[in-house]
C-alpha positions as CSV (number, residue, x, y, z in Angstrom):
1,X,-80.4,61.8,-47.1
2,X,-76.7,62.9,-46.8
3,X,-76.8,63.1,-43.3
4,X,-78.0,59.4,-42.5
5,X,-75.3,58.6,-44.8
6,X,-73.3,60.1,-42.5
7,X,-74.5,58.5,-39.5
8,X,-74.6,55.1,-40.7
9,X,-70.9,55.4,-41.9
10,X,-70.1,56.9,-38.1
11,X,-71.5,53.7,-36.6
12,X,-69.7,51.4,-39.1
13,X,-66.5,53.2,-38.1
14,X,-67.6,53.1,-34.4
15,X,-68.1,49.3,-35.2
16,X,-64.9,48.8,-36.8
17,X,-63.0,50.4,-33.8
18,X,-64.4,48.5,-31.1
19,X,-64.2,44.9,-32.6
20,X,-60.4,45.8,-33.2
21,X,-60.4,47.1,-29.8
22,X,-61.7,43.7,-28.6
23,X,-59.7,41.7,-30.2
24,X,-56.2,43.8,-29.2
25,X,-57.1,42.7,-25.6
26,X,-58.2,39.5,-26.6
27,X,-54.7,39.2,-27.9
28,X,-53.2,40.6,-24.8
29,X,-54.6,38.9,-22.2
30,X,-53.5,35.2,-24.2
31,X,-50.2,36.7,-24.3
32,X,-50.5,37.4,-20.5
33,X,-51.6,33.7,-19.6
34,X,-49.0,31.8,-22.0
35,X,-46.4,33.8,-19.6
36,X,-47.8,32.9,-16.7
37,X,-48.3,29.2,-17.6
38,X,-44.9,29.1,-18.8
39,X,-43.6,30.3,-15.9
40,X,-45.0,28.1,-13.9
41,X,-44.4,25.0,-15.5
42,X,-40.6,26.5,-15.3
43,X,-40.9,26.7,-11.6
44,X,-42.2,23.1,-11.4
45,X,-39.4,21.8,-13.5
46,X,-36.8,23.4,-11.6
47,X,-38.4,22.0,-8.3
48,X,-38.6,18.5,-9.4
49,X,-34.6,18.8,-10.7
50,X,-33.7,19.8,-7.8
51,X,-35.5,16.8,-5.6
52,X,-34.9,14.0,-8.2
53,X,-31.2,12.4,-7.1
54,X,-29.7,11.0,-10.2
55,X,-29.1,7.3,-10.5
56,X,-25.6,5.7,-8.9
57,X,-23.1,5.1,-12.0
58,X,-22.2,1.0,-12.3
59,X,-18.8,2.3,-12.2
60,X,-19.3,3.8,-8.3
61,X,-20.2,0.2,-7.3
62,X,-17.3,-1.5,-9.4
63,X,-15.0,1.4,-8.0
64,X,-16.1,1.9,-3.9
65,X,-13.8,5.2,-3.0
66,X,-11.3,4.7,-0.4
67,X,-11.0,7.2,2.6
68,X,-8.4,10.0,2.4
69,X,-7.7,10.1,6.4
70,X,-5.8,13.6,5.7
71,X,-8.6,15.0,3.7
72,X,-10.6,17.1,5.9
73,X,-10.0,17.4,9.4
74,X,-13.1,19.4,10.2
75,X,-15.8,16.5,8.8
76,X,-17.1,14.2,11.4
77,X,-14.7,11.1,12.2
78,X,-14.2,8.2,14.1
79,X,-12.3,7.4,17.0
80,X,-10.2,5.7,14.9
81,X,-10.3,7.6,12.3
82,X,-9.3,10.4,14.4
83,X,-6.3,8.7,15.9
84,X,-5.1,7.7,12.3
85,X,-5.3,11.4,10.7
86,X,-3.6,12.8,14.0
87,X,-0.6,10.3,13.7
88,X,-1.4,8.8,17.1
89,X,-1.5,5.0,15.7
90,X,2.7,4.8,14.9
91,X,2.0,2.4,12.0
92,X,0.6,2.9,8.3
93,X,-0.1,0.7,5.8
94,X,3.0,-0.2,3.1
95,X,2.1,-1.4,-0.4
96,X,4.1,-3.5,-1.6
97,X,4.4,-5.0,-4.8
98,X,2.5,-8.6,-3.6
99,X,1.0,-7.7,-0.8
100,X,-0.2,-4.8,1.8
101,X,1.7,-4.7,4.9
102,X,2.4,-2.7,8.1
103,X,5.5,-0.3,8.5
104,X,5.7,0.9,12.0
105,X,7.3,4.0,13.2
106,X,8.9,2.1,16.0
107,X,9.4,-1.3,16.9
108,X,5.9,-3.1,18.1
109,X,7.6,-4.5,21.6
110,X,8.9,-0.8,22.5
111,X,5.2,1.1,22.0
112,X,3.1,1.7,25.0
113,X,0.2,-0.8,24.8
114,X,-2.1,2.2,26.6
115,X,-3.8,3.0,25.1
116,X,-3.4,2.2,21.7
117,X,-4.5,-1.6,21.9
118,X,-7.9,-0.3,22.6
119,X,-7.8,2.6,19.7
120,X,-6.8,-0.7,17.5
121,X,-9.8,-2.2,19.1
122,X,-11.9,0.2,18.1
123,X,-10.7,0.2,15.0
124,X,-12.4,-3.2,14.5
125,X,-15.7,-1.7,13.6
126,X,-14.3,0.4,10.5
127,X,-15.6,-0.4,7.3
128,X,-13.5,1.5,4.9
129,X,-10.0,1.1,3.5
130,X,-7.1,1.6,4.7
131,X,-8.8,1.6,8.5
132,X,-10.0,-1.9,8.2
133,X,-6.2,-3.0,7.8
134,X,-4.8,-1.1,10.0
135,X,-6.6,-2.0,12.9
136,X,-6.7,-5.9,12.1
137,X,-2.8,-6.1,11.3
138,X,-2.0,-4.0,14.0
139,X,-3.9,-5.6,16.4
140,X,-2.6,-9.0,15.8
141,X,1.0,-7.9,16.0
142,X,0.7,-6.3,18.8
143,X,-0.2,-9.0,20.4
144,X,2.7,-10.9,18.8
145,X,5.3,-9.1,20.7
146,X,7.3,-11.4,23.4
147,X,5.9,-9.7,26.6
148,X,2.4,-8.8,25.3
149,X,0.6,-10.8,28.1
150,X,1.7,-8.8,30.8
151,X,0.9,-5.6,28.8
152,X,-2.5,-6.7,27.5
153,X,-3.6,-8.0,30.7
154,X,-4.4,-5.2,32.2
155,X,-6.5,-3.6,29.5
156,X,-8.8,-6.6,28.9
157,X,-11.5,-4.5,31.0
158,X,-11.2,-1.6,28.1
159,X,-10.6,-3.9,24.9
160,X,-13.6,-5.9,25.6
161,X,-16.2,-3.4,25.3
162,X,-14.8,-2.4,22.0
163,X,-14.8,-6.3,20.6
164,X,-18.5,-6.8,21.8
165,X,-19.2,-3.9,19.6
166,X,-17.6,-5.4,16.4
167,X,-19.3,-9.0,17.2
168,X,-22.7,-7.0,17.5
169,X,-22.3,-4.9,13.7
170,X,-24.1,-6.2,11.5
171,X,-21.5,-5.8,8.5
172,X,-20.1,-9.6,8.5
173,X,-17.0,-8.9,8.0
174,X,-16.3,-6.5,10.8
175,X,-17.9,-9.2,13.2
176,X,-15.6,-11.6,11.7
177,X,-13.0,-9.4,12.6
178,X,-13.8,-9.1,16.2
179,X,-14.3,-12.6,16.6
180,X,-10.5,-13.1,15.1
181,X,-9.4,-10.4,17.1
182,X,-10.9,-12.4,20.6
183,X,-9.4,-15.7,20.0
184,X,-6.3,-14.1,19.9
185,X,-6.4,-11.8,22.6
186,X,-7.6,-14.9,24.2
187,X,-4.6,-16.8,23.4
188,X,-2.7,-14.2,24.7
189,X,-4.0,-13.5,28.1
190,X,-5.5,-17.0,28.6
191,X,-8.5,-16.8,31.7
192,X,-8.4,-13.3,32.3
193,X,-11.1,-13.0,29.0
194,X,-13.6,-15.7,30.9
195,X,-14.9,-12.8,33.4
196,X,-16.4,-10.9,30.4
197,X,-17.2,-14.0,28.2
198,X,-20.6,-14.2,29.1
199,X,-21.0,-10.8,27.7
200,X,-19.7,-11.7,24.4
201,X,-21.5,-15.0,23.6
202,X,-24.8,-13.5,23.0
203,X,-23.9,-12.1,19.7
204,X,-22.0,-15.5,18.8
205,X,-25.1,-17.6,19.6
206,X,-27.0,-15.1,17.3
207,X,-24.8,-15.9,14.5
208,X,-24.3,-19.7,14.9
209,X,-27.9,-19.4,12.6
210,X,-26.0,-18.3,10.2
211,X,-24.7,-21.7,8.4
212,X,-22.0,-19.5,6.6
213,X,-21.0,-18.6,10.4
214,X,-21.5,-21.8,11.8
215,X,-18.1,-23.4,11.7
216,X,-15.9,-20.1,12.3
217,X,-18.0,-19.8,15.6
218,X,-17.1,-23.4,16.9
219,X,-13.7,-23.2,15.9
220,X,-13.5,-19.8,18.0
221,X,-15.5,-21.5,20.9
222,X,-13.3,-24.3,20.8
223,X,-10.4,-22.1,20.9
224,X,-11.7,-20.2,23.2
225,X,-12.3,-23.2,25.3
226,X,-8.9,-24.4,25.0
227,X,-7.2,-20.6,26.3
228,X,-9.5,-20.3,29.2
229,X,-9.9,-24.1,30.8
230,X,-12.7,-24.9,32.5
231,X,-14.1,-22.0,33.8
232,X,-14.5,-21.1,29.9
233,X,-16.3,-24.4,29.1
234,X,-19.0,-23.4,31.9
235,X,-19.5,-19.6,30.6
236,X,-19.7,-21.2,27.0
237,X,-22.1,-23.7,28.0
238,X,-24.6,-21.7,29.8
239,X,-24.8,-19.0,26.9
240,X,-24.7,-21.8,23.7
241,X,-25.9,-25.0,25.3
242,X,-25.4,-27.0,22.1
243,X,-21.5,-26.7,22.6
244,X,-19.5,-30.1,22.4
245,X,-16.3,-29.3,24.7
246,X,-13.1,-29.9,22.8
247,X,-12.5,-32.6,25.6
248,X,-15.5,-35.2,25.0
């Protein structure tokens, strides 16, 4: 009688040990995948913080950041760019109180057109502050200066290239640029421009679509025209056959 006491209270104990047994490792292994789920949904979050790029500020379209030419000489440049950070263009740009302005280091009729007409040139294309002044105001005076045609002339081979390229940008105001920057190199040189016009009027008839464009390209044509004679009016005519001469 005593001794199946006995062995019913050993299996009760028995019992007792195993469920708690069971449910220890029950425990455990929850324990083990709440970690592991956590962890991964960590690694997940991290992942997409890292590839997300966080939205542009309304202040960085209010306030565009001008270039530091003397910032970092190692980063990529441009030609331009280049020139301007190594001192090699002898003008920067003065603010004054009203207006911007170039101060040269030297007076414009004593510098060496060679070749920093066609650096200026180049410069055209730039789309960032102070470049875009530079180039256009330095351009233009230095074709002010009293003996700029027979400078020029000879580097109308070189400065063409780099005034097709502005015409053909697509930013409007850098095409705008160039096409300022022709008519006065134009006005300056006179015919020796009408050997490359043909390679020039493409991207003019392109933009003559534009009806914002429309009347800044004729009054370049026409001015263009008028500086090259009648050899011009032929060129002009066979790229933008639409063209009323200045002289009908």
């Amino acid at each position: 009688m005593n001794q199946g006491r006995e062995n019913a209270e050993r299996k009760r104990e028995v019992g007792s040990y195993v469920k708690r047994m069971s449910l220890s490792s029950s425990r455990e292994k929850s324990k083990i995948e709440a970690q592991r789920k956590k962890t991964s949904e960590s690694a997940t979050s991290n992942l997409t913080t890292a590839t997300v790029k966080p939205y542009p500020r309304p202040s960085d379209r209010l306030n565009p950041k001008t270039i530091n030419p003397f910032s970092d000489p190692l980063c990529q440049q441009s030609v331009f760019a280049a020139a301007y950070a190594k001192r090699e263009i002898p003008c920067r740009l003065f603010h004054g109180s009203v207006s911007h302005r170039l101060q040269w280091d030297q007076p414009p009729e004593t510098v060496c057109f060679d070749p920093l007409l066609t650096i200026l040139a180049e410069g055209l294309r730039e789309t960032r502050h102070p470049y875009t002044f530079v180039a256009k105001e330095g351009f233009k005076e230095l074709l002010e200066v009293e003996d700029a045609a027979d400078k020029a002339i000879p580097l109308v081979p070189k400065v063409i290239p780099k005034l097709k390229a502005a015409l053909a940008h697509s930013d409007v105001e850098v095409f705008e640029r160039g096409l300022h920057a022709l008519v006065q190199l134009s006005s300056v040189v006179g015919p020796a421009v009408n050997g490359h016009l043909k390679h020039l009027l493409t991207s003019l008839s392109k933009r003559l679509m534009d009806k914002k464009l429309k009347q800044l390209i004729t009054d370049a044509l026409q001015r263009l025209e008028q500086h090259g004679g009648k050899e011009s009016l032929v060129i002009i005519k066979s790229k933008i056959p639409t063209y009323c001469s200045i002289y009908t």
